[in-house]
MOPAC internal coordinates of N, CA, C and O (Angstrom, degrees):
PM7 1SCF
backbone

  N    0.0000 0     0.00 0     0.00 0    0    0    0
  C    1.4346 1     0.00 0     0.00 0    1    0    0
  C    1.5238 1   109.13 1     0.00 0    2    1    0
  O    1.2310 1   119.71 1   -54.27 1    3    2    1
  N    1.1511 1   118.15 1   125.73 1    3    2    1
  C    1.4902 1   128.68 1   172.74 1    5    3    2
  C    1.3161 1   123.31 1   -82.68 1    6    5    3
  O    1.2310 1   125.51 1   -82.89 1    7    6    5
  N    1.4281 1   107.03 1    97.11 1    7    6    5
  C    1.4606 1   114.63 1   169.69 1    9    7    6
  C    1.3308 1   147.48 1   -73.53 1   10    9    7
  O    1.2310 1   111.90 1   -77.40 1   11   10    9
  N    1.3060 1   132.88 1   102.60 1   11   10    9
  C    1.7733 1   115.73 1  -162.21 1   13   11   10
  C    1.6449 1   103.73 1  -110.42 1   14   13   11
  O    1.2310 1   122.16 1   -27.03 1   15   14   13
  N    1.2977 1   113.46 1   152.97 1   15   14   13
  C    1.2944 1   125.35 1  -165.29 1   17   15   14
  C    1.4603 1   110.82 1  -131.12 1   18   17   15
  O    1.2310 1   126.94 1   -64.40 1   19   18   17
  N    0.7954 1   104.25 1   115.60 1   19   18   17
  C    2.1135 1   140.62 1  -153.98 1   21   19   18
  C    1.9247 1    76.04 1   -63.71 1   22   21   19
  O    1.2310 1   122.90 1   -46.77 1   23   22   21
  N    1.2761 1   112.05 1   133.23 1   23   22   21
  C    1.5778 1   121.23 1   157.08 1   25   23   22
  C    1.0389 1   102.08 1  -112.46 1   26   25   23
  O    1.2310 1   128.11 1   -17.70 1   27   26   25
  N    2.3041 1   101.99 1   162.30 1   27   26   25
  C    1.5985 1    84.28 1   160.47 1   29   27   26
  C    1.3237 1    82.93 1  -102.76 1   30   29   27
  O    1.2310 1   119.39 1    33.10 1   31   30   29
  N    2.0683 1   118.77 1  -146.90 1   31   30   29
  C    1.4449 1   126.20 1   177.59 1   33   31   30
  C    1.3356 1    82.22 1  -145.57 1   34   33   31
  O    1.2310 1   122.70 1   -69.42 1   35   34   33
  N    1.5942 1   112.43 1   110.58 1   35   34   33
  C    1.4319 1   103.22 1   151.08 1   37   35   34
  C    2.0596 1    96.91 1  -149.08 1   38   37   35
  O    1.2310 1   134.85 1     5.80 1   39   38   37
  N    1.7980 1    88.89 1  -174.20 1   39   38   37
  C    1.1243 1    92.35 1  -156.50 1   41   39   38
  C    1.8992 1   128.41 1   -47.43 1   42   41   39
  O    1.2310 1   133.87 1   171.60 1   43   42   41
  N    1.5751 1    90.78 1    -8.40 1   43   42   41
  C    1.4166 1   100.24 1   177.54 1   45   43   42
  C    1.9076 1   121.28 1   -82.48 1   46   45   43
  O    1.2310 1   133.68 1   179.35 1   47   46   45
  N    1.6113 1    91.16 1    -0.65 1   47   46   45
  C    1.2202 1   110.90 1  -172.87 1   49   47   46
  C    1.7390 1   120.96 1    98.99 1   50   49   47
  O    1.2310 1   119.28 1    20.05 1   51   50   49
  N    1.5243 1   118.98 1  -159.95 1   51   50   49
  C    1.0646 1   106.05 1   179.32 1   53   51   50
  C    2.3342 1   122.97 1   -89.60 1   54   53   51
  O    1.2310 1   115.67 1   -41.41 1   55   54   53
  N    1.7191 1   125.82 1   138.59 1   55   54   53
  C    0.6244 1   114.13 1  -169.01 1   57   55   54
  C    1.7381 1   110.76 1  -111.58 1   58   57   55
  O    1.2310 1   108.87 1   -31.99 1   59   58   57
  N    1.2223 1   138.45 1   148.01 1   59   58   57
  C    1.4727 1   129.10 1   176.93 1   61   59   58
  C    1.3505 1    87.64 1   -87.51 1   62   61   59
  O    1.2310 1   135.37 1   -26.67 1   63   62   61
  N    1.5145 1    87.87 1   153.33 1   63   62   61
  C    1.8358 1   113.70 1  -178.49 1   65   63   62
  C    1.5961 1   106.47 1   -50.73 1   66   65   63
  O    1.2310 1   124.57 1   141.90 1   67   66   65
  N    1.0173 1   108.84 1   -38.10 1   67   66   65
  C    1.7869 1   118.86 1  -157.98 1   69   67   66
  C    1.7887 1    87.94 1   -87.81 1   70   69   67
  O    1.2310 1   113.12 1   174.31 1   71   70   69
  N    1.4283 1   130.62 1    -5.69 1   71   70   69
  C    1.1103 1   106.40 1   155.97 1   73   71   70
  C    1.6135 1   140.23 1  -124.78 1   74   73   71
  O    1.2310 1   132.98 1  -145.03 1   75   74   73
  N    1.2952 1    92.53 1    34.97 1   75   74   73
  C    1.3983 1   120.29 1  -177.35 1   77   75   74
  C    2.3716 1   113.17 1   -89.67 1   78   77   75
  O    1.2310 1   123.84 1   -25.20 1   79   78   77
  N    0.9708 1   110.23 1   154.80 1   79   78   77
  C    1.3483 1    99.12 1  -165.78 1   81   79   78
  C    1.8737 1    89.75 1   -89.79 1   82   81   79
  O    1.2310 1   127.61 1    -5.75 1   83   82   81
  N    1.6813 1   102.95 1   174.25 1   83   82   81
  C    1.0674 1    95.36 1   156.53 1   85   83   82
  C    1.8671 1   144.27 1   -70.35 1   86   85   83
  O    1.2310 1   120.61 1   -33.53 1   87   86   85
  N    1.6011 1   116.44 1   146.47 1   87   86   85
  C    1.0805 1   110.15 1   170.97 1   89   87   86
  C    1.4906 1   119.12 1   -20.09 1   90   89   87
  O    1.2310 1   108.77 1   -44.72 1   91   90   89
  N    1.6199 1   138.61 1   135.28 1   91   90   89
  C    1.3395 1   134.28 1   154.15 1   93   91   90
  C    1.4285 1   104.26 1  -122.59 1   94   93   91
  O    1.2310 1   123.39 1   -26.27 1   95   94   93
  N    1.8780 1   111.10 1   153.73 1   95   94   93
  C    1.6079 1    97.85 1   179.86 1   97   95   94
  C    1.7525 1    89.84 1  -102.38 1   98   97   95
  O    1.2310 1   134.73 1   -20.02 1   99   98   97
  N    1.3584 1    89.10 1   159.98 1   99   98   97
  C    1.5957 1    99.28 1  -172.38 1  101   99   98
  C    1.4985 1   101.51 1   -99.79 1  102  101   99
  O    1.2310 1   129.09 1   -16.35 1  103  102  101
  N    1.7329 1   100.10 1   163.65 1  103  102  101
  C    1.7367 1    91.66 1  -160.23 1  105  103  102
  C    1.7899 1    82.12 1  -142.66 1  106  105  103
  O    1.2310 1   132.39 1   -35.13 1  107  106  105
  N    1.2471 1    93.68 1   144.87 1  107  106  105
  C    1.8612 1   102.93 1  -166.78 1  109  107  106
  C    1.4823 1    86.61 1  -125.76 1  110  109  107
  O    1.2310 1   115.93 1   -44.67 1  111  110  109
  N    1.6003 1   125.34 1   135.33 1  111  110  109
  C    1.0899 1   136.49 1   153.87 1  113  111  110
  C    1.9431 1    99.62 1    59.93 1  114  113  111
  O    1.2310 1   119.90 1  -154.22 1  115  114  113
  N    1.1236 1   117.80 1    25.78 1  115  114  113
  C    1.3401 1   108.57 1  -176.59 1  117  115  114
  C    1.4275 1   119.71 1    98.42 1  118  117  115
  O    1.2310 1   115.68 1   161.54 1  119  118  117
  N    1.4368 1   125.81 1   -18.46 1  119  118  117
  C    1.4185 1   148.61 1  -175.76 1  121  119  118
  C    0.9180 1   105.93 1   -96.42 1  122  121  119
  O    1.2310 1   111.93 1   -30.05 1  123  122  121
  N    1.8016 1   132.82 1   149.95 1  123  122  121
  C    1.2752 1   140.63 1   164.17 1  125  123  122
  C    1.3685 1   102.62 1   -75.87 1  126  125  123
  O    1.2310 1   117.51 1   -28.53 1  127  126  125
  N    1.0616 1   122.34 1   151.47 1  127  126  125
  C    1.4752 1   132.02 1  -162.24 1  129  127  126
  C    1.6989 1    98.90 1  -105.34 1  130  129  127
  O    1.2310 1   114.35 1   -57.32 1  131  130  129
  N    1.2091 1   128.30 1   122.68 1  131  130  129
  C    1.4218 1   145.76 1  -155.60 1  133  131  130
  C    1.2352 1   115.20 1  -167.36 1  134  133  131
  O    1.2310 1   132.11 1    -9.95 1  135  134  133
  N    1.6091 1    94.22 1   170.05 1  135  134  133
  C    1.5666 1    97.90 1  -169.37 1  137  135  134
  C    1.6533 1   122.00 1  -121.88 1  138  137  135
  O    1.2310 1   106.66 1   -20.53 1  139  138  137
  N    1.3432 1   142.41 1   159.47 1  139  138  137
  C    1.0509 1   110.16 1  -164.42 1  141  139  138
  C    1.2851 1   107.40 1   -91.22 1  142  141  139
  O    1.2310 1   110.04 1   179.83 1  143  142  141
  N    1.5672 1   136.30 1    -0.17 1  143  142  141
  C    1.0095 1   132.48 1  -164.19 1  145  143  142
  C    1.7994 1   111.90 1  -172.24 1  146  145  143
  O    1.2310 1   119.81 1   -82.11 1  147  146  145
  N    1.5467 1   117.97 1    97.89 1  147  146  145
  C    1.7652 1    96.99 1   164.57 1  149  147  146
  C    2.2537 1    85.88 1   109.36 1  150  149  147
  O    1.2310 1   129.05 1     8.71 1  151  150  149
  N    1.2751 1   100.16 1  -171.29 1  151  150  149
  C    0.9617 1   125.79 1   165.15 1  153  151  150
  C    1.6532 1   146.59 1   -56.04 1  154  153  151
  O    1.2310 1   103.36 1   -84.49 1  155  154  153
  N    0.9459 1   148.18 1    95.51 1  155  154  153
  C    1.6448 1   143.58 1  -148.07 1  157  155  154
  C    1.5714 1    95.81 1  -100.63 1  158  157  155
  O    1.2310 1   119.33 1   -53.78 1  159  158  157
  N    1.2380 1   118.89 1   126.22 1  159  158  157
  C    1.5515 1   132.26 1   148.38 1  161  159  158
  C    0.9247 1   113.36 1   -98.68 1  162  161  159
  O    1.2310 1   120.36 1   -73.07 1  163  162  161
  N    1.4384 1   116.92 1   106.93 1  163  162  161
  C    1.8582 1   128.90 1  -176.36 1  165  163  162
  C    1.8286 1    92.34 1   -93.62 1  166  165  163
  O    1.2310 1   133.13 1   -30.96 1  167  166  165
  N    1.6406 1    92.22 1   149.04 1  167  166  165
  C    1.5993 1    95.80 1   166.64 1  169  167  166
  C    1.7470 1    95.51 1  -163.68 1  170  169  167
  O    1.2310 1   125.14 1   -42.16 1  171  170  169
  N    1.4472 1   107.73 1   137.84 1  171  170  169
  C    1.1925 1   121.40 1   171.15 1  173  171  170
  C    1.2126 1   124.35 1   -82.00 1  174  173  171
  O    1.2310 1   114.67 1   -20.46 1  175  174  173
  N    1.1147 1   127.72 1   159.54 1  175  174  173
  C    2.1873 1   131.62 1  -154.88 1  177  175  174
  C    1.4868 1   106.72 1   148.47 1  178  177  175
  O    1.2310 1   129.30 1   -21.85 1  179  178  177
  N    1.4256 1    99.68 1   158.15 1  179  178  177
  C    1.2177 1   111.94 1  -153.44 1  181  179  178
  C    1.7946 1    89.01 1  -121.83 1  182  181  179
  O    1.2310 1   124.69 1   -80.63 1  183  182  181
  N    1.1810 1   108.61 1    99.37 1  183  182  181
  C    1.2028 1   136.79 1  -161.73 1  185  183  182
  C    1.4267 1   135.14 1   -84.88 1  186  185  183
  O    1.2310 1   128.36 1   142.17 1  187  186  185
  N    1.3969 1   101.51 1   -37.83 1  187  186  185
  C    1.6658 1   131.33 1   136.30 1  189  187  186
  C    1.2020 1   137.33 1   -93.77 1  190  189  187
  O    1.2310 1   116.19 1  -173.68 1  191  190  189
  N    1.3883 1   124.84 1     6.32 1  191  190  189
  C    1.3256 1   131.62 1   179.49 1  193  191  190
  C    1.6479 1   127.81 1    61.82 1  194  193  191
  O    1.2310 1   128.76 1  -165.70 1  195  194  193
  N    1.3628 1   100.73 1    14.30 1  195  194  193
  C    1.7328 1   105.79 1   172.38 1  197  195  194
  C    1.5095 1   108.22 1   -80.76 1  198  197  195
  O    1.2310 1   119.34 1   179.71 1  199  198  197
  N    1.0284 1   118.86 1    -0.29 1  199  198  197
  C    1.4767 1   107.04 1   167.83 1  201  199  198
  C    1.6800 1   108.87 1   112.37 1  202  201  199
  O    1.2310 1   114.21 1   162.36 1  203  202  201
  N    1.4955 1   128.57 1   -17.64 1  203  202  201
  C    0.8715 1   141.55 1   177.11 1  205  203  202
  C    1.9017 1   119.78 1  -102.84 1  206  205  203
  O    1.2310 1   130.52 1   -53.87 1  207  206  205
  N    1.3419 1    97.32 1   126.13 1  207  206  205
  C    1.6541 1   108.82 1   175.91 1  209  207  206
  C    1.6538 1   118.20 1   -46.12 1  210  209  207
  O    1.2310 1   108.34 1   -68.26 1  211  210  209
  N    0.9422 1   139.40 1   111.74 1  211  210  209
  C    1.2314 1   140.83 1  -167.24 1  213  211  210
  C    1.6879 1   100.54 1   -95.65 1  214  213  211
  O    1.2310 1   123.16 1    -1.16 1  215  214  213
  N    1.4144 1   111.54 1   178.84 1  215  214  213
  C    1.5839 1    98.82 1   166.18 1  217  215  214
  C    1.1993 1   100.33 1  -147.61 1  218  217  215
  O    1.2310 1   127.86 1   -51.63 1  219  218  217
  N    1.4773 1   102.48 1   128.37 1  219  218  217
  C    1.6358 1   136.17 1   166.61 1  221  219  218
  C    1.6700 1   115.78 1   -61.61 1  222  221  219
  O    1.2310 1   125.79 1   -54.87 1  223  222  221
  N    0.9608 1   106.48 1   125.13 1  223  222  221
  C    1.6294 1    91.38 1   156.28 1  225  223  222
  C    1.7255 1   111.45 1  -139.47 1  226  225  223
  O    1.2310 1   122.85 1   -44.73 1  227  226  225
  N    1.3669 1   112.15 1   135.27 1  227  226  225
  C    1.3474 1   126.03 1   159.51 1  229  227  226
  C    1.0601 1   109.40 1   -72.53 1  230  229  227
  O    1.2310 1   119.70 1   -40.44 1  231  230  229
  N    1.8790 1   118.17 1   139.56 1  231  230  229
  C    1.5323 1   119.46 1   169.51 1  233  231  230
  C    1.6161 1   100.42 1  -115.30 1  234  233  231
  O    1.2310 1   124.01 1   -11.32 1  235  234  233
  N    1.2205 1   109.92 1   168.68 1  235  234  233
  C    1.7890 1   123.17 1  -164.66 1  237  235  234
  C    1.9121 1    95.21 1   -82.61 1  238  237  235
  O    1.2310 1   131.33 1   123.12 1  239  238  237
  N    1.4420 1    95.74 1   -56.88 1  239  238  237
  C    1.3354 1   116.33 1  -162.23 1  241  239  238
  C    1.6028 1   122.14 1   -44.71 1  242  241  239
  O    1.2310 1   124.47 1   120.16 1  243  242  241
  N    1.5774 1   109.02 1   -59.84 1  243  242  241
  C    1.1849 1   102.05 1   164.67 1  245  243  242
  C    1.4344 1   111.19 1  -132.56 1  246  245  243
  O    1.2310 1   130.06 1  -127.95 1  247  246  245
  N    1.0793 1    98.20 1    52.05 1  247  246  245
  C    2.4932 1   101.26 1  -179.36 1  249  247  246
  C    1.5861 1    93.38 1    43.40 1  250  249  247
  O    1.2310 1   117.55 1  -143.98 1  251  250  249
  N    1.3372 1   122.26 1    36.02 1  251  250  249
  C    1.4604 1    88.26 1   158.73 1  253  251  250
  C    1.4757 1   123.26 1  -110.67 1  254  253  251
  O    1.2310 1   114.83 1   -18.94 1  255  254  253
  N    1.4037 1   127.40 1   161.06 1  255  254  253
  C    1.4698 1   122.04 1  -144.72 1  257  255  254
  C    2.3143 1    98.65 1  -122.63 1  258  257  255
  O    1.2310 1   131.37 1   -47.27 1  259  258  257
  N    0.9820 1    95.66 1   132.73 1  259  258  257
  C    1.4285 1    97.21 1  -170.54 1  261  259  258
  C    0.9406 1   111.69 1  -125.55 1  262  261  259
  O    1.2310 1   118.28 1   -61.25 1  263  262  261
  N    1.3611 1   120.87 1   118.75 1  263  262  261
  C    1.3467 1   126.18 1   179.81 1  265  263  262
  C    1.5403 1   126.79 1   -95.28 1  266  265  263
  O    1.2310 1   108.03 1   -36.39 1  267  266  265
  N    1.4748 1   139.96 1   143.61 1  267  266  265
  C    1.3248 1   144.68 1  -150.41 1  269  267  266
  C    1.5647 1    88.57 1  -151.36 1  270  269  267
  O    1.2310 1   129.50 1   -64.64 1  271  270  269
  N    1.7479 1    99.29 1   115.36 1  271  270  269
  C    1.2591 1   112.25 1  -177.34 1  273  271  270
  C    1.5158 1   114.75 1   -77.52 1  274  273  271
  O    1.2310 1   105.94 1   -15.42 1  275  274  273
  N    0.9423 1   143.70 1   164.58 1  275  274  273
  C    1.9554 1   139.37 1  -166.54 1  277  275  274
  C    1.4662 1    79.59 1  -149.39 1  278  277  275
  O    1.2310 1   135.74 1   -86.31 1  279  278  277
  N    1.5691 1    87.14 1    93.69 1  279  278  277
  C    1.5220 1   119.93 1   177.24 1  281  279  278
  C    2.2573 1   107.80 1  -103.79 1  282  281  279
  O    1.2310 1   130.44 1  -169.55 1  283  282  281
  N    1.6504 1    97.47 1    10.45 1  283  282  281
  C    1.2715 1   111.72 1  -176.44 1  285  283  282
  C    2.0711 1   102.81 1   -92.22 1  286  285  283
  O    1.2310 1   128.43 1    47.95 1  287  286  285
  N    1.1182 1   101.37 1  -132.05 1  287  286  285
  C    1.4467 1   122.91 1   155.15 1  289  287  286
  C    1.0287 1   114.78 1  -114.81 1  290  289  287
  O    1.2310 1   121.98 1    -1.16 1  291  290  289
  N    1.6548 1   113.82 1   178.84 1  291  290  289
  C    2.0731 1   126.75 1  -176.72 1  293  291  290
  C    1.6132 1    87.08 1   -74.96 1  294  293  291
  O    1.2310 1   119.35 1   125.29 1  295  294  293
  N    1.3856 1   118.85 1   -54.71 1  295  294  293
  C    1.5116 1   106.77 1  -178.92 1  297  295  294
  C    1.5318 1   137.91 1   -65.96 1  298  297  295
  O    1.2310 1   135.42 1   135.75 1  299  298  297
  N    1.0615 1    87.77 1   -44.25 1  299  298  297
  C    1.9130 1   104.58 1   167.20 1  301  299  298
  C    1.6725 1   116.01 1  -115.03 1  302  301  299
  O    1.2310 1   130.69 1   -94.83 1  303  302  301
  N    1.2211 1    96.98 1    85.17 1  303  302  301
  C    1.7535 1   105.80 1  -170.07 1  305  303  302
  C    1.3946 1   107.96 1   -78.29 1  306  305  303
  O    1.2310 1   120.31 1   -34.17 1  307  306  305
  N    1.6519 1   117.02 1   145.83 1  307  306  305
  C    1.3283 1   100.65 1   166.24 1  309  307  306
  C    1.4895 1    91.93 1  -148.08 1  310  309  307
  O    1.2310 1   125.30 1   -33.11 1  311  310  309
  N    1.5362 1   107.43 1   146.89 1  311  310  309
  C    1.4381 1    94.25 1  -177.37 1  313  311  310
  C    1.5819 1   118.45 1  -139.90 1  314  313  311
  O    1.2310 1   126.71 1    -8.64 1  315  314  313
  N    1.5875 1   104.70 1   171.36 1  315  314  313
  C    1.4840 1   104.38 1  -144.43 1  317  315  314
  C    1.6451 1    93.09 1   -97.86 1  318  317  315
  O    1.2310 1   115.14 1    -9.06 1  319  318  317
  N    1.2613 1   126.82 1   170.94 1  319  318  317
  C    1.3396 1   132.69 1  -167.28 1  321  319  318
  C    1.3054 1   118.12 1   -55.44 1  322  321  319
  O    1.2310 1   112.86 1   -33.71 1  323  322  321
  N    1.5762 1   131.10 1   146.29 1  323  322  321
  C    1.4542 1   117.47 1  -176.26 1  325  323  322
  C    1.6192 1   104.73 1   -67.35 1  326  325  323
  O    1.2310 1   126.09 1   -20.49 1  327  326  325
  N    1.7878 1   105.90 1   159.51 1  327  326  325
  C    1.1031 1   129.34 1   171.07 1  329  327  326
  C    1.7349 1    94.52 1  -145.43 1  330  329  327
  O    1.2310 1   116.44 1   -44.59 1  331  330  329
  N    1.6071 1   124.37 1   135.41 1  331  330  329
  C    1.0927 1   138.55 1   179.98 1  333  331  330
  C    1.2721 1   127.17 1   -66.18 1  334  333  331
  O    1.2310 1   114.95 1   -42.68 1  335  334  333
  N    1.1325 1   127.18 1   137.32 1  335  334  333
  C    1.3855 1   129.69 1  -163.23 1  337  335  334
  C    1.6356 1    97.32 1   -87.89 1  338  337  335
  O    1.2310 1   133.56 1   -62.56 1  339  338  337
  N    1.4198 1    91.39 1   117.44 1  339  338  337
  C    1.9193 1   100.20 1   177.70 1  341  339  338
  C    1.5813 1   105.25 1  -148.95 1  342  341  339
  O    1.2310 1   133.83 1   -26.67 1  343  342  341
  N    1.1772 1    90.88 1   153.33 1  343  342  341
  C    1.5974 1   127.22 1   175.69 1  345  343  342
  C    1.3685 1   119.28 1  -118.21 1  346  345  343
  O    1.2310 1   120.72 1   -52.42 1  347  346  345
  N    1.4697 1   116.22 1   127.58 1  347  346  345
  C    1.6102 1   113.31 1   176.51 1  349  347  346
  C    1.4188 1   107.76 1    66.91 1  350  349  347
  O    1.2310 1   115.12 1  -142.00 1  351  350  349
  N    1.2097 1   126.86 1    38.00 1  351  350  349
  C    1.5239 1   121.48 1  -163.90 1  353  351  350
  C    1.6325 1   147.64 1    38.27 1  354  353  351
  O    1.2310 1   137.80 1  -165.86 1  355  354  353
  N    1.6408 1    83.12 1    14.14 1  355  354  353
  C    1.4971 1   110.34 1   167.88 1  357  355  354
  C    1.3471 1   109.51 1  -100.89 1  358  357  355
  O    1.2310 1   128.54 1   -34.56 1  359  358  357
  N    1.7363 1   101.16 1   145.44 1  359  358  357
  C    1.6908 1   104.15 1   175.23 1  361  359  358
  C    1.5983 1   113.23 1   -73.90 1  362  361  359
  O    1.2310 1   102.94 1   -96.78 1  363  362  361
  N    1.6436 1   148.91 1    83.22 1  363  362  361
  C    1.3300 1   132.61 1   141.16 1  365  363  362
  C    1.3800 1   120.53 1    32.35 1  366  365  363
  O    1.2310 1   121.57 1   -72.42 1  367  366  365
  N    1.2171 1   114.60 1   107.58 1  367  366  365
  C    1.9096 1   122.82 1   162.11 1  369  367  366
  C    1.2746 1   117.58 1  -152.33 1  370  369  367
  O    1.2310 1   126.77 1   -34.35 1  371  370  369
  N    1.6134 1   104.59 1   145.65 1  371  370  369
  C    1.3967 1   100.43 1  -155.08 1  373  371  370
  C    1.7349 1    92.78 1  -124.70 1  374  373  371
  O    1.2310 1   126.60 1   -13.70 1  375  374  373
  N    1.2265 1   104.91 1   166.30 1  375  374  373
  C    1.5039 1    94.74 1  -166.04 1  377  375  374
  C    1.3149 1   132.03 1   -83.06 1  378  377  375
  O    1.2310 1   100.87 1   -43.01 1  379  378  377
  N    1.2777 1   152.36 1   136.99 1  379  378  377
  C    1.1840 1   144.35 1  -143.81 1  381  379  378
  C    1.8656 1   101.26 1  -148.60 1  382  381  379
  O    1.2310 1   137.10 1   -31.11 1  383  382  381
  N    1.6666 1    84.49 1   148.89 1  383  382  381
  C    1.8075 1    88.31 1   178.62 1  385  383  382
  C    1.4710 1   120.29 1   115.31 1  386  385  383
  O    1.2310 1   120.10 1   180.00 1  387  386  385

């Protein structure tokens, strides 16, 4: 039987499933970090350029993208309440469906 083993790709390179930790939910300002509607695509980046990974999240509902500042360290992150990812003083949405 042929077995394949799910990687992810990140900057540490590639990891096998069996060595990844368990799922944790992330908690912003004291809050579980959620969505208002549909599916969340989280992605880590350094968003302000202090040197620390921030966390992105995509929502399903209406493409809009929320950002949670990591007002912690790169190792022990902790992060501060979402504020929306915008340009030109518009809130960012990406297309969905």
């Amino acid at each position: 039987m042929l077995r394949t083993a799910i990687v992810l790709a990140g900057a540490a390179g590639l990891a096998a499933a069996q060595d990844l930790a368990e799922p944790v939910r992330l908690m912003a300002d004291g809050e579980y970090v959620d969505t208002e509607i549909g599916h969340a695509a989280p992605y880590l980046h350094d968003m302000n350029g202090d040197g620390k990974r921030d966390l992105l999240v995509g929502q399903f509902g209406e493409g809009k993208l929320r950002i949670y500042t990591n007002v912690g360290t790169e190792t022990e992150p902790r992060y501060s309440g979402l504020t929306w990812f915008e340009t030109g003083g518009k809130v960012v949405k990406v297309p969905t469906g």
